[in-house]
C-alpha positions in Angstrom: 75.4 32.9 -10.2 73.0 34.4 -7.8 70.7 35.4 -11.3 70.8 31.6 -12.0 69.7 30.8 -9.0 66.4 33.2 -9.0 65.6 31.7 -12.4 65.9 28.4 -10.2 63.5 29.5 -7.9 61.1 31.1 -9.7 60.9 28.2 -12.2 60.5 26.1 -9.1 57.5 28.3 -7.8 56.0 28.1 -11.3 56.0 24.2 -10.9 54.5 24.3 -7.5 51.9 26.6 -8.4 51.1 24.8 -11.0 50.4 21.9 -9.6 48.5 23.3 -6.6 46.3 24.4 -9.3 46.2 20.8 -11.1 45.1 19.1 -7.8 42.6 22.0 -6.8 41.0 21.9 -10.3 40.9 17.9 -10.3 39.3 18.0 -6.5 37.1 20.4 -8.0 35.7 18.1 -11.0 35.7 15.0 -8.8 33.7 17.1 -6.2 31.2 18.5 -9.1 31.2 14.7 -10.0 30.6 13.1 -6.9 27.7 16.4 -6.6 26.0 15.3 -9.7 25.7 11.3 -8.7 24.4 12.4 -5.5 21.9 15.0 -6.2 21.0 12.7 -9.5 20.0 9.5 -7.7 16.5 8.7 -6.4 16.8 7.2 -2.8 13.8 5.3 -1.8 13.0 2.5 0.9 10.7 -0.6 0.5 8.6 -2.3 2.9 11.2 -4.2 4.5 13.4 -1.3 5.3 15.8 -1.6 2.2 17.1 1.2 0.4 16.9 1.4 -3.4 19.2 3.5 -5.5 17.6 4.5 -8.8 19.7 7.1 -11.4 16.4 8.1 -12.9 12.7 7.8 -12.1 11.6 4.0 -13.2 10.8 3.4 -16.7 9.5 -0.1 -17.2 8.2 -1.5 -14.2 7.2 -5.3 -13.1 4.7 -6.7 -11.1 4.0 -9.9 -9.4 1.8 -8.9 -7.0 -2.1 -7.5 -7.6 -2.0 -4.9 -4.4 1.7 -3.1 -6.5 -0.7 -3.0 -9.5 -3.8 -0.6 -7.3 -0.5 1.6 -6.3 1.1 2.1 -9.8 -3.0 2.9 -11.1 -3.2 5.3 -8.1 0.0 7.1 -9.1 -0.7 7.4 -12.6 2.1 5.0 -13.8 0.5 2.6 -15.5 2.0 3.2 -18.6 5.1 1.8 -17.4 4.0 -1.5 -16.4 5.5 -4.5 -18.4 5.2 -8.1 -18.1 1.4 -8.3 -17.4 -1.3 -9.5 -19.7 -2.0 -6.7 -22.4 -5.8 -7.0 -21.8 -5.5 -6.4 -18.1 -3.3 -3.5 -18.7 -5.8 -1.9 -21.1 -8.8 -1.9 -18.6 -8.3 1.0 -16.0 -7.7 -0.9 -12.8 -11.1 0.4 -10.8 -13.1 -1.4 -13.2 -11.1 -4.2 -13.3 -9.3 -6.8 -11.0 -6.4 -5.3 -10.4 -3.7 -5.6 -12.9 -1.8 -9.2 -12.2 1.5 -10.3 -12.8 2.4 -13.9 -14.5 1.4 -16.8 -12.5 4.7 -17.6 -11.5 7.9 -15.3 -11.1 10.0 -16.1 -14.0 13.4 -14.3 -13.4 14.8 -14.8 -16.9 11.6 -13.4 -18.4 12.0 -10.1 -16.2 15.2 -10.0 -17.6 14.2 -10.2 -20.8 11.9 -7.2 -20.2 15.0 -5.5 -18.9 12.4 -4.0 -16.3 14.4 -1.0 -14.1 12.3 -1.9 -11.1 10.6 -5.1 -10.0 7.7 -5.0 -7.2 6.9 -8.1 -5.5 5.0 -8.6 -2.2 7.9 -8.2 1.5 6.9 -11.4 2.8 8.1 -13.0 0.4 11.6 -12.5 1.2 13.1 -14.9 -0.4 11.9 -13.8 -3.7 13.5 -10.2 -2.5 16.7 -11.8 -2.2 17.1 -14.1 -5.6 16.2 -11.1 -7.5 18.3 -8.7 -6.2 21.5 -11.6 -6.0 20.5 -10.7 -9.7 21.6 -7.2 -9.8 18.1 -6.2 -10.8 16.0 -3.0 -8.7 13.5 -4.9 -6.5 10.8 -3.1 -3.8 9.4 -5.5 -1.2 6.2 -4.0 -0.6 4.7 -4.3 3.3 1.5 -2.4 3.3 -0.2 -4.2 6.5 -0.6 -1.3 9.0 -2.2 2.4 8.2 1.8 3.8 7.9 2.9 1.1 5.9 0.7 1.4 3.0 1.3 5.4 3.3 5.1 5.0 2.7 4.7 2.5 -0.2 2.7 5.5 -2.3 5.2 7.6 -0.8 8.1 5.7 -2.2 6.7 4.5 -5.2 5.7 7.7 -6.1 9.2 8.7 -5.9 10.3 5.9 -7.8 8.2 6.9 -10.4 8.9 10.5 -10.6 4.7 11.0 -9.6 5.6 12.9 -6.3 3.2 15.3 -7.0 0.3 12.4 -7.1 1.8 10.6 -4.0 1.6 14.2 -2.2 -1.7 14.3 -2.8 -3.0 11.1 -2.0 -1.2 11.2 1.7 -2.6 14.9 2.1 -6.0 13.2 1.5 -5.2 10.2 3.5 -3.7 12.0 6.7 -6.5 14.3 7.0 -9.1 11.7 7.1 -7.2 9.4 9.6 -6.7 12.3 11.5 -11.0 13.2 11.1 -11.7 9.8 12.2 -9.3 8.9 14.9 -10.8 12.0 16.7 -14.0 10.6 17.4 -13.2 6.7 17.6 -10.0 7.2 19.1 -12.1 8.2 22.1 -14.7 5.1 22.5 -14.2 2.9 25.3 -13.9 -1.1 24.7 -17.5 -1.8 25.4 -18.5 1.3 22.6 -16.9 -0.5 19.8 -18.7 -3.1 18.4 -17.5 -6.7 17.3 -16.9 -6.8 14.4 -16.4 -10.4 12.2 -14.5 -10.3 9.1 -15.1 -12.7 6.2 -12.0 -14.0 4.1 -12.4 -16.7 1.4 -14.6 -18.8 3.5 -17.1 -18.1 5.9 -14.6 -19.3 8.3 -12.0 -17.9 7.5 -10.8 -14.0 9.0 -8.1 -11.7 9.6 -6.1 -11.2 12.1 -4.1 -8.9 14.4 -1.4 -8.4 11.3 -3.1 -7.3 8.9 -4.6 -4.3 7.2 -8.3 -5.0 7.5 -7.8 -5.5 11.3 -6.5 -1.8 11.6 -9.1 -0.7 9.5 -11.8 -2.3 12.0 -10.1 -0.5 14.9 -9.7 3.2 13.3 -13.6 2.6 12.1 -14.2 2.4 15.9 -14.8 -1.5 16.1 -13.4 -4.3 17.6 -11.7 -7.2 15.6 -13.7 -10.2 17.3 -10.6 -12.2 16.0 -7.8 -10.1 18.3 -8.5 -11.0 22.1 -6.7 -10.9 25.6 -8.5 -13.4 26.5 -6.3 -16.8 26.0 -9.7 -19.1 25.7 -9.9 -17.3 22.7 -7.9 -16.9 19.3 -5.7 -14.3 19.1 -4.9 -15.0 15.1 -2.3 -13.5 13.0 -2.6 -13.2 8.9 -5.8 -15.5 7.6 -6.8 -18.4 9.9 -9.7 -20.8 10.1 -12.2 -21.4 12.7 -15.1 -23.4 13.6 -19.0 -22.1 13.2 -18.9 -22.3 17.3 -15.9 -19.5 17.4 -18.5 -17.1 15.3 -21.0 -18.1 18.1 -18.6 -17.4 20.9 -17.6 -14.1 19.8 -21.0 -12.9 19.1 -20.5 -10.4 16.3 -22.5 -7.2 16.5 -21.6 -7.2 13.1 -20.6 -9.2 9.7 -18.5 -7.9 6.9 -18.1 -10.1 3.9 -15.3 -9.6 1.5 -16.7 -9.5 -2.6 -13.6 -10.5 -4.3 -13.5 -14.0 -2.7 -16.0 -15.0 -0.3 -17.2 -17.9 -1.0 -21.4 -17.6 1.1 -23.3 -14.4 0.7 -24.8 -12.4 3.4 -28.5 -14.1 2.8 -27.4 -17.1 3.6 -25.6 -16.3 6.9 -28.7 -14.4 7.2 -30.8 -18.0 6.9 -28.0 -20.0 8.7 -29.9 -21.4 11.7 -26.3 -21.6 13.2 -25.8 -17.8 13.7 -29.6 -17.5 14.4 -28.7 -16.3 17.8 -25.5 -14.3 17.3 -26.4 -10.4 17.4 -25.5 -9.3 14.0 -27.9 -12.3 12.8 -30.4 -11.0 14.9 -29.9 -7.0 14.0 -29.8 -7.5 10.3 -25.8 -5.8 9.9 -24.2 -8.1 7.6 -23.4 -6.7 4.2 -21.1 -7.1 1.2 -18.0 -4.7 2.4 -17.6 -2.7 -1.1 -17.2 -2.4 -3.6 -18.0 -3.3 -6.5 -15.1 -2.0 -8.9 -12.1 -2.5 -6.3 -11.9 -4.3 -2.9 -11.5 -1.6 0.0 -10.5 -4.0 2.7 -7.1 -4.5 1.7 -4.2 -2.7 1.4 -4.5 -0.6 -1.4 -4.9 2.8 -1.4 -8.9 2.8 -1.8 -9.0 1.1 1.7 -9.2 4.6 3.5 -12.7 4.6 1.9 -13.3 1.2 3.8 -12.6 2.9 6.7 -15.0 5.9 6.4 -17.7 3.3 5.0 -16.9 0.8 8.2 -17.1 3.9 10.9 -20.4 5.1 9.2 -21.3 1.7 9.4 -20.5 1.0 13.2 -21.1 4.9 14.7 -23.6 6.5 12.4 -24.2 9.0 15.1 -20.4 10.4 15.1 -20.0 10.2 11.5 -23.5 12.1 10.7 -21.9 14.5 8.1 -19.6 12.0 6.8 -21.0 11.2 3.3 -18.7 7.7 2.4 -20.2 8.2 -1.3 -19.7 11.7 -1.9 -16.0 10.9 -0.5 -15.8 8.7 -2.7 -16.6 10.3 -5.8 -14.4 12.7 -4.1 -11.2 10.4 -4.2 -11.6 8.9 -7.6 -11.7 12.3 -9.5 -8.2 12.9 -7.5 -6.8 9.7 -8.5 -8.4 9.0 -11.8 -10.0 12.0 -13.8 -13.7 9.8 -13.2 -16.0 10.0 -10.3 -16.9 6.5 -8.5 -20.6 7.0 -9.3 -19.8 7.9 -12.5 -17.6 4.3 -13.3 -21.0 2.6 -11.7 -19.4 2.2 -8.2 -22.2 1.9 -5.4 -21.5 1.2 -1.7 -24.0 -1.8 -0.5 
């Protein structure tokens, strides 16, 4: 009797054993399971503070939004985007407009493309949220401030597994903020000169949220559109004006965008308007470059606006800074090709 009952036990602490093994060795595969999704997934954040979980880095990749196609150029992803047209995606995007999407978002033709991520511009928000009610991968991309465009290479480099290429355009990036900032971060109001932007229209500029009015202030200028002073316009994004604004804020200088003005700086030059307005008088209004890709807005050439605009408005601080040696400097990093050698010139 009492041998029964040690058979009973011990065939009782073979069971129990057992299946403390069992549930250690399933916690053990979940755990490794659970290890493997975690460590496998790419985490990244848009522009609007969304986070985007991607299994692997993105494969075929939609655009709908010119400023996402500079960024995938820069990074060396090109050859991932799909769903633009084939002779725009040929042409290396700084000799070229850059790369458009269709015309209009078509969400059942991104589908068709069974593109893994889809990059659109953050304003548009409701765009954000009918794609992604779609269960499709969609970056909002906010690029309007210096940090803001540096987080969307971040990001996007992750996204596209070019880490290496995003690391080296924010080394670039931070060390030339930093270069500048310590000489105009110093000026007082009255040493930074006014500065008037041109949009699409003569009268038509940028205001206090947006990239090029950031630019103007690291360059060490003044965005004649931003004021304290309530009898002027303190604009936000693109507004109109009158020719008697441009008069009131007596510009020391005039910038003109090339990709859509629609005057030239001869004939604000001739304009008996402006004859009395100080950049008129001085001779500083010019073409802001360049001539293979727009460095005013937010893409990541635009740090070589800034160097150009700070030569522009301080050549005395920025004696040693040579915009097109830095230039050539940048493109070699980013594309294999020096600017000079593609053609690019600065004025």
């Amino acid at each position: 009797m009492k041998m029964a009952k040690t058979r009973s036990n011990y065939r009782c602490g073979l069971i129990v054993v057992f299946l403390i093994i069992s549930m250690l060795f399933s916690s053990v595969c979940v755990a490794a399971q659970d290890s493997k999704e975690s460590t496998g997934d790419i985490i990244i954040v848009d522009g609007l503070g969304r986070e985007i979980r991607l299994h692997e880095p993105a494969q075929r990749v939609y655009i709908s939004y010119g400023i996402a196609g500079t960024m995938v150029y820069a990074l060396g992803a090109q050859d991932k985007l799909v769903g633009i047209d084939p002779e725009t995606k040929k042409k290396a995007v700084y000799v070229a407009w850059p790369p458009r999407g269709r015309s209009e978002f078509n969400i059942e033709e991104v589908i068709a493309l069974d593109a893994d991520l889809i990059l659109v511009p953050g304003r548009n928000r409701e765009l954000v949220e009918n794609i992604e009610a779609h269960g499709l991968n969609v970056f909002g991309i906010v690029a309007e401030d210096l940090d803001q465009l540096k987080s969307s290479m971040t990001n996007l480099g992750k996204a596209f597994g070019k880490d290496d290429r995003a690391e080296q355009f924010a080394t670039y990036y931070d060390d030339m903020v930093g270069k500048l900032e310590s000489k105009t971060g110093k000026l007082s109001p009255e040493e930074r000169p006014g500065v008037y932007l041109v949009g699409s229209s003569l009268l038509t500029t940028c205001g206090k949220d947006m990239y090029q009015h950031y630019l103007i202030d690291l360059a060490g200028g003044r965005n004649v559109a931003v004021s304290d002073d309530k009898a002027l316009i303190s604009g936000q994004g693109w507004f109109e004006i009158s020719p008697e604004q441009i008069v009131k804020w007596n510009p020391d200088i005039i910038v003109l965008v090339q990709y859509a003005a629609d005057t030239t700086p001869e004939q604000i030059l001739s304009d008996k308007r402006f004859a009395g307005v100080n950049a008129v008088k001085e001779g500083q209004v010019f073409w802001f470059p360049s001539n293979l890709i727009p460095w005013d807005y937010p893409s990541p050439q635009a740090i070589l606006g800034i160097e150009w605009m700070a030569k522009k408005l301080h050549p005395d601080l920025f004696v040693n800074l040579d915009v097109a040696s830095e230039a050539d400097e940048f493109f070699y990093m980013l594309y294999g090709r020096t600017y000079s050698e593609l053609g690019g010139v600065l004025d």
